[in-house]
C-alpha positions as CSV (number, residue, x, y, z in Angstrom):
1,X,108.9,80.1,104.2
2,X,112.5,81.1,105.0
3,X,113.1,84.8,105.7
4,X,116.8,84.8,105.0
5,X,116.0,86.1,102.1
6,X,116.7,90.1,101.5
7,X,114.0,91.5,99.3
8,X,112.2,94.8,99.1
9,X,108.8,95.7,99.2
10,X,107.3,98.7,96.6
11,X,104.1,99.9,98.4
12,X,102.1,102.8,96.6
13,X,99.7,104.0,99.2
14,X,97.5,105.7,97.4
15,X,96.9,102.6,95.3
16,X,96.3,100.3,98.2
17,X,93.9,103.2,99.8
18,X,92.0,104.1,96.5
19,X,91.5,100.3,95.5
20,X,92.8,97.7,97.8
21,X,89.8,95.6,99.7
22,X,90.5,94.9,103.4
23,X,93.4,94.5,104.8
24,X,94.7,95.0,101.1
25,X,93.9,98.7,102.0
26,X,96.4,99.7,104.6
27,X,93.7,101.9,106.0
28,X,94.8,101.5,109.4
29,X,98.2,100.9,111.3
30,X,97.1,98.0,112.6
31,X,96.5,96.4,109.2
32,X,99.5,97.5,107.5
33,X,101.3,96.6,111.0
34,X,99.7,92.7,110.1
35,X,100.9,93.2,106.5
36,X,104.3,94.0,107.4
37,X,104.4,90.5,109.2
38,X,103.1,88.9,105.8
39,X,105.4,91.0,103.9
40,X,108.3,89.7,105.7
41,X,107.8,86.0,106.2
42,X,106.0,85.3,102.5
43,X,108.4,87.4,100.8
44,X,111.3,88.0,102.6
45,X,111.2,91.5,102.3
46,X,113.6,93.2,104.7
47,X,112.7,97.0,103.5
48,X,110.0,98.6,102.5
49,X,110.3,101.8,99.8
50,X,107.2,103.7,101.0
51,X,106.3,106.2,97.8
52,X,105.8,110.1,98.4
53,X,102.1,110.7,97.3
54,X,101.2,113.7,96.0
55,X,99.3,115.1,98.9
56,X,103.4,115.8,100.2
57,X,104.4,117.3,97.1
58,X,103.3,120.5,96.2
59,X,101.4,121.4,93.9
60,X,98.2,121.9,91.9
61,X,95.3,119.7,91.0
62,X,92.9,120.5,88.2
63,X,90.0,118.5,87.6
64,X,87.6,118.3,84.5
65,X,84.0,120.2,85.4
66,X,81.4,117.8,86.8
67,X,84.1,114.7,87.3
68,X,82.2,113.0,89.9
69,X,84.9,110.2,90.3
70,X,87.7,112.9,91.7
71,X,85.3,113.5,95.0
72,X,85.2,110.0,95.8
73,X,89.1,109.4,95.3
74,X,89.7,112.2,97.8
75,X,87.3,110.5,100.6
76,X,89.0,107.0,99.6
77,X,92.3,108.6,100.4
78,X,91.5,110.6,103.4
79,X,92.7,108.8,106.5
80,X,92.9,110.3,110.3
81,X,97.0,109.1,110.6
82,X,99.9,110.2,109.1
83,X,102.0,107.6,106.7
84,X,105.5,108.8,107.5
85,X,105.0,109.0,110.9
86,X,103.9,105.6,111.8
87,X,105.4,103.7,108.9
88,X,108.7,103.9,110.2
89,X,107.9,103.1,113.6
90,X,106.1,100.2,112.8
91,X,108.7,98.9,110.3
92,X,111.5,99.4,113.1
93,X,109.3,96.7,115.4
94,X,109.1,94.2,112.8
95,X,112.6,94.1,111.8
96,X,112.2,96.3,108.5
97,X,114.4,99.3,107.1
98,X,111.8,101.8,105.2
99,X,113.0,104.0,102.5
100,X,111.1,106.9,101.1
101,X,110.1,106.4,97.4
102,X,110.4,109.7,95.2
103,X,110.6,110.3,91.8
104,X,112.6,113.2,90.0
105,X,111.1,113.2,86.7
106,X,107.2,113.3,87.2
107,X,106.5,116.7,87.9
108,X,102.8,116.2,86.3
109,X,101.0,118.4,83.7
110,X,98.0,121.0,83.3
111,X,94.4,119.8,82.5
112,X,94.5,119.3,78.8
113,X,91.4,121.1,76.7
114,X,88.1,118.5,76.4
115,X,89.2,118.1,72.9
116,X,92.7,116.6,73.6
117,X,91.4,114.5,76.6
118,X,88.7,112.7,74.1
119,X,91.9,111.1,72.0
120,X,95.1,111.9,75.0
121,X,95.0,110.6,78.2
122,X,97.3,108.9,81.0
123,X,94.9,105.8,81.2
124,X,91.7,104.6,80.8
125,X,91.5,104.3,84.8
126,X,92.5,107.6,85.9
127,X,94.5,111.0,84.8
128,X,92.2,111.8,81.9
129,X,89.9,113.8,83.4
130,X,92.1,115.3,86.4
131,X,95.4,116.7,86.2
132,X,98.5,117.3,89.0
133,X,101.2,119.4,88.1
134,X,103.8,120.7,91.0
135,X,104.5,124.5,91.9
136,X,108.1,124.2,90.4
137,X,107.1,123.4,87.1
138,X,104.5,125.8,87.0
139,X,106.9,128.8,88.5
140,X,109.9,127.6,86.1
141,X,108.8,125.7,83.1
142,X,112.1,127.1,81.8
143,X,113.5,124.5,83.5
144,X,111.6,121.5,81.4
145,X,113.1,119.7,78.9
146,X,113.1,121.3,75.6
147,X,113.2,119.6,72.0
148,X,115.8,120.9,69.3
149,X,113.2,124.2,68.4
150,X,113.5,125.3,71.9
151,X,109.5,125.7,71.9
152,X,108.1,122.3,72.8
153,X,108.8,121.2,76.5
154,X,107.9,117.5,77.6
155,X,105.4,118.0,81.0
156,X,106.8,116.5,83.9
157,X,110.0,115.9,83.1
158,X,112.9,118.5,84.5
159,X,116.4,118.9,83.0
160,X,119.4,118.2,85.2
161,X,122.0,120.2,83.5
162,X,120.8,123.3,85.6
163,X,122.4,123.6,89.1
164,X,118.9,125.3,90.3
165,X,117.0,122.0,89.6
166,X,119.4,120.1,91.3
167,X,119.3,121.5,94.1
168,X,115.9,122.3,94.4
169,X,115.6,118.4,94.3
170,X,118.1,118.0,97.1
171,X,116.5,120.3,99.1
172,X,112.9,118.8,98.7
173,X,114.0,115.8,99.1
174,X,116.5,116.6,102.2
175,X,113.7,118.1,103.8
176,X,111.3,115.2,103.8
177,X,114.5,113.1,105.4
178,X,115.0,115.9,107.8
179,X,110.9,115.9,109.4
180,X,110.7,111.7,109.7
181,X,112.3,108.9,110.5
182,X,113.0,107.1,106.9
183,X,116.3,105.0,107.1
184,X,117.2,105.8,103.5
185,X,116.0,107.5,100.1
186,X,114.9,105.8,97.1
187,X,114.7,108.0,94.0
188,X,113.1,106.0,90.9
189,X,113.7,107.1,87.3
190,X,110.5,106.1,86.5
191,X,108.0,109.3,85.0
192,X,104.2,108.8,84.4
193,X,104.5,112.0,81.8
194,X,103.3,111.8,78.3
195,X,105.6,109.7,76.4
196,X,108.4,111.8,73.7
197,X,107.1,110.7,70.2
198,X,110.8,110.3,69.4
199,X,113.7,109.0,71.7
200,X,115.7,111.5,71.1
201,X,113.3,114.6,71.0
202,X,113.8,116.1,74.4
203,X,117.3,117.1,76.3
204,X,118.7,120.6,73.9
205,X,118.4,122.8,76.8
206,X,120.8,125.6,76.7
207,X,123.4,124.5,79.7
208,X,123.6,121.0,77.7
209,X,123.8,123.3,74.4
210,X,126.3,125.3,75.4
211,X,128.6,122.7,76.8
212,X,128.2,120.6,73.7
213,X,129.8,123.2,71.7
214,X,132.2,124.0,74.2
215,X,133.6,120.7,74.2
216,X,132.3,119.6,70.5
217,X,132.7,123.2,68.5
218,X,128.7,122.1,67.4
219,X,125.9,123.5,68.0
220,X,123.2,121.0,68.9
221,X,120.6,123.1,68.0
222,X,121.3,124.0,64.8
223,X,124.0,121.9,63.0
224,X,124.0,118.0,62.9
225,X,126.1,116.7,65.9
226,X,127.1,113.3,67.3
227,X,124.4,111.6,69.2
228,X,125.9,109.5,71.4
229,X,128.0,112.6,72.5
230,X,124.8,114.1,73.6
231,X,123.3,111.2,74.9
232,X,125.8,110.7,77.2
233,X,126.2,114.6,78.2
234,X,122.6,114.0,79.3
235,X,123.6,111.1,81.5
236,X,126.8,113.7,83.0
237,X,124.0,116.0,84.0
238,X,122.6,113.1,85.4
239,X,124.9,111.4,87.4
240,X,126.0,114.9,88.7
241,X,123.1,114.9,90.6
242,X,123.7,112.0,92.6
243,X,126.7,112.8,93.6
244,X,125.5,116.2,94.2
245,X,122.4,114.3,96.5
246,X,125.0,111.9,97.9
247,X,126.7,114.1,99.8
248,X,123.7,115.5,101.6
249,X,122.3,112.0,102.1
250,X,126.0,111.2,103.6
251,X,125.8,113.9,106.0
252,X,122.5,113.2,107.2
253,X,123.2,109.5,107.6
254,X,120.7,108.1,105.2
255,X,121.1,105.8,102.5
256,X,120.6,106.1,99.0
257,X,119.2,103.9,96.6
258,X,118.2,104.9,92.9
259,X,115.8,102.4,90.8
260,X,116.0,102.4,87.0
261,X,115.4,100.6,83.3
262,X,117.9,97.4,83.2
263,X,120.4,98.4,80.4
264,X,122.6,101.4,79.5
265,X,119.7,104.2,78.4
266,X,117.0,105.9,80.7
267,X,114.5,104.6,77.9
268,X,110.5,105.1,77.5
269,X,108.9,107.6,77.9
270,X,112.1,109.9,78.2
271,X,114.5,109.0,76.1
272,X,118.0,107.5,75.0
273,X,120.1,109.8,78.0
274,X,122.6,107.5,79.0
275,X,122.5,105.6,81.8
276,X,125.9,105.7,83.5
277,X,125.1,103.3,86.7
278,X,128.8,101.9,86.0
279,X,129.9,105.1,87.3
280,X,127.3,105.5,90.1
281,X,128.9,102.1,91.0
282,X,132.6,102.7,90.9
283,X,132.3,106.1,92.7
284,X,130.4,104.6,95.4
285,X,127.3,106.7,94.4
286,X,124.9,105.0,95.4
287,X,124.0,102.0,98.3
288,X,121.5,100.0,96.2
289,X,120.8,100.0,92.5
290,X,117.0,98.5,91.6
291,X,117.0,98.0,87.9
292,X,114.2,96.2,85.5
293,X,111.9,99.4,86.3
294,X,109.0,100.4,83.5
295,X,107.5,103.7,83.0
296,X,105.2,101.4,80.8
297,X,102.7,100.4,82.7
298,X,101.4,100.7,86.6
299,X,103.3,98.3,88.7
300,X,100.1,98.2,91.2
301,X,97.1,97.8,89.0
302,X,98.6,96.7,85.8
303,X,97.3,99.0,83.5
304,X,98.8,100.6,80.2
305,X,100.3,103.8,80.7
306,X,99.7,106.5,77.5
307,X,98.1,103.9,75.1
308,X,98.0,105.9,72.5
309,X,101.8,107.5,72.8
310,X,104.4,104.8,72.8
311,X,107.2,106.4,70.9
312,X,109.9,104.8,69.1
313,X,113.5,105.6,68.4
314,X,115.0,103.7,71.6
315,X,118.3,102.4,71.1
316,X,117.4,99.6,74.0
317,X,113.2,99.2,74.4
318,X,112.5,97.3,77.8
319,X,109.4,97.3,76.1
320,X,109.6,94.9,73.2
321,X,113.0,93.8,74.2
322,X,114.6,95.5,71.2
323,X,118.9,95.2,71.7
324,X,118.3,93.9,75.6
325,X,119.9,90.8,75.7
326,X,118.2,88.5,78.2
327,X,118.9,89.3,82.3
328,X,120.3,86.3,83.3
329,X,122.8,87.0,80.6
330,X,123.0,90.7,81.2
331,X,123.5,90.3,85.0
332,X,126.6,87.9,84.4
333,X,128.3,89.8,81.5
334,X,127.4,93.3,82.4
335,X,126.1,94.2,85.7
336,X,127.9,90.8,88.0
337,X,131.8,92.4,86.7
338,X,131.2,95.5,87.8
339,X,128.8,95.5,91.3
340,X,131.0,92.3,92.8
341,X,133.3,93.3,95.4
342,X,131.3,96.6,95.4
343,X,129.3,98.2,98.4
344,X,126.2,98.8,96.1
345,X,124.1,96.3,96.5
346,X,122.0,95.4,92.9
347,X,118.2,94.3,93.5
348,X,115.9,93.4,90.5
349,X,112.1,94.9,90.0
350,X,109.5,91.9,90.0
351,X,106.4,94.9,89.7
352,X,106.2,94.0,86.2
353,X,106.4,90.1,85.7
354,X,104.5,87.5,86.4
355,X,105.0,85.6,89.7
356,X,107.3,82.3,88.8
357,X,108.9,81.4,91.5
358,X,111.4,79.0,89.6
359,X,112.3,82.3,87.4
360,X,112.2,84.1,91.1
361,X,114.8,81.5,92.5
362,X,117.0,81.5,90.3
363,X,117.7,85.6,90.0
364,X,118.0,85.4,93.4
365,X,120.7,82.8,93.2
366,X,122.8,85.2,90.9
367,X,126.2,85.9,92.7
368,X,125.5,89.7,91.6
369,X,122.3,90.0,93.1
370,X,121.1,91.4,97.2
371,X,117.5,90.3,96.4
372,X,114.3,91.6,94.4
373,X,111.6,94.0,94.7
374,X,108.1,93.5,94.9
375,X,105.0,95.3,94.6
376,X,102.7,95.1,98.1
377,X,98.9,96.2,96.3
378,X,99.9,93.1,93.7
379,X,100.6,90.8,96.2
380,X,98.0,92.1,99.4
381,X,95.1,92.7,96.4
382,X,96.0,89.5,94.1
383,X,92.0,88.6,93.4
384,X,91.5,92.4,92.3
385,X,94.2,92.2,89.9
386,X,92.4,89.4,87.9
387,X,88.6,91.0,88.3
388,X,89.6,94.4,87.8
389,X,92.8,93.9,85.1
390,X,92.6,97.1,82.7
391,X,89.1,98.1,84.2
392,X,89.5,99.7,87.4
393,X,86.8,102.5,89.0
394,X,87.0,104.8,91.8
């Protein structure tokens, strides 16, 4: 096959270690060097976004008494190398830029009671009876986003309307960059938290309440108040902190790509904030915009994400399709005006659809779109996928 083409590669480690077979498992550098070469001349992928696992974050882990499963998982995940050292090394020899994959808005949880767990869980496959949450969030669950009662905080998920959380982000994030040799940062919008039962439920913390009635003379938390007004404060906040993160990415020479839902909202499980990627875009934000991303369901084993919590309100559902028009559409009329002629390069998220390559060819062909993005453990562990679809073990 040609490998003219620019695509990316999505590879989730600890997916590939916990259930990929072979090769498939990236076990050792030499296998993920001979997967690299596959990577590249099967799917053109010219950069790989290597995710952050949790074992880099910090944190705490709690785990359900007498969980048998959770002692296997760490042996299946403990290797004798380390990822970020050798990942970029080896990418450099085979002609590949590697990113590092991190996510702002999945901060985790606390073990739920045996009650809750019964009828409440992540999936069927794992994150029922074991539970990550990181030592920000526990020290400042202040800094969570609230609903309009002030009381109720969605897990995982921080607000970027306070300066502390922004830079706490840039700093973590800054530091990773600092200690390896990544050429770039990819920050995904994408949170496994428990879904919001409504869209709009989460986002009246007090910095976005009081400059909502600063600017609006309403208070958001007690009087009615214009939605979209709010909405889009949310996607301010938002935006603020890539521009905030872009100038320490500038200085240290990386580049910056962000990954989100297609459309103009953050959508499931968050919310409606406002998505404002014309402005990451115009202001020369960001280097490369991934969009098409799901919070729905894993990208690597294909499983549903919160069954049981969907949530509804959404004013655009990637979901069910509700007030998305259709891409090809969507990249002319929308995203092709705006990213032409721009720096940013625009790729589009194939973790989530069915491989076709005619459908494949032709979004590649799109004068608005670099390339697309695929996911390694589907590709590498393709027979596992079909024998193992929504019934995975440890």
């Amino acid at each position: 096959m040609s490998t003219s083409r620019r695509n990316i590669m999505s590879v989730s480690w600890g997916d590939h270690l916990a259930f990929g077979e072979g090769d498939g498992r990236l076990d050792t550098p030499e296998a993920l060097r001979r997967k690299m070469d596959v990577w590249r001349e099967e799917l053109g992928a010219d950069t790989l976004h290597w995710r952050q696992s949790r074992t880099r974050h910090q944190g705490r882990t709690q785990t359900a008494p007498g969980y048998e499963p959770g002692e296997r998982l760490e042996k299946k995940l403990d290797v004798d190398w380390d990822d970020f050292e050798v990942v970029p090394a080896l990418a450099r020899e085979a002609g590949i830029k590697t990113y590092l994959y991190v996510v702002m808005f999945d901060e985790g949880w606390p073990l739920p009671s045996k009650v809750e767990r019964k009828t409440s869980f992540h999936n069927s496959g794992h994150g029922q009876e074991v539970a990550w949450q990181s030592d920000f969030t526990i020290a400042h669950p202040e800094y969570l986003t609230v609903d309009r009662s002030g009381q109720h905080r969605q897990w995982g998920v921080l607000s970027m309307a306070y300066p502390e959380v922004r830079d706490h982000l840039c700093r973590s994030f800054q530091r990773l960059l600092d200690a390896h040799d990544f050429d770039g940062l990819f920050v995904c919008l994408r949170s496994q938290s428990k879904p919001a039962e409504l869209a709009d439920e989460f986002g009246f913390n007090d910095p976005i309440r009081d400059e909502y009635l600063d600017r609006h003379g309403r208070d958001i938390r007690t009087e009615d108040f214009d939605l979209q007004l709010w909405r889009d404060l949310q996607g301010e906040y938002l935006t603020q902190f890539f521009a905030e993160l872009r100038e320490v990415t500038r200085e240290s020479g990386h580049r910056l790509g962000v990954g989100c839902a297609r459309g103009d909202v953050v959508g499931p499980p968050l919310g409606n904030a406002t998505l404002l990627w014309r402005d990451w875009i115009e202001r020369g934000l960001i280097d490369d915009l991934v969009i098409n991303q799901s919070s729905s369901q894993c990208p690597s084993l294909w499983i549903r994400l919160w069954p049981m919590h969907r949530g509804s309100g959404y004013v655009q559902d990637y979901r069910t399709g509700a007030s998305m028009p259709d891409i090809e559409e969507q990249l002319t009329e929308a995203y092709g005006p705006v990213i032409n002629g721009k720096p940013t390069e625009l790729y589009v998220a194939r973790q989530w659809s069915e491989p076709l390559p005619s459908e494949e060819a032709a979004l590649q062909a799109h004068d608005a779109v670099t390339g697309l993005v695929f996911s390694s453990f589907r590709h590498d562990n393709a027979e596992r996928i079909l024998a193992h679809r929504g019934d995975w073990t440890v």
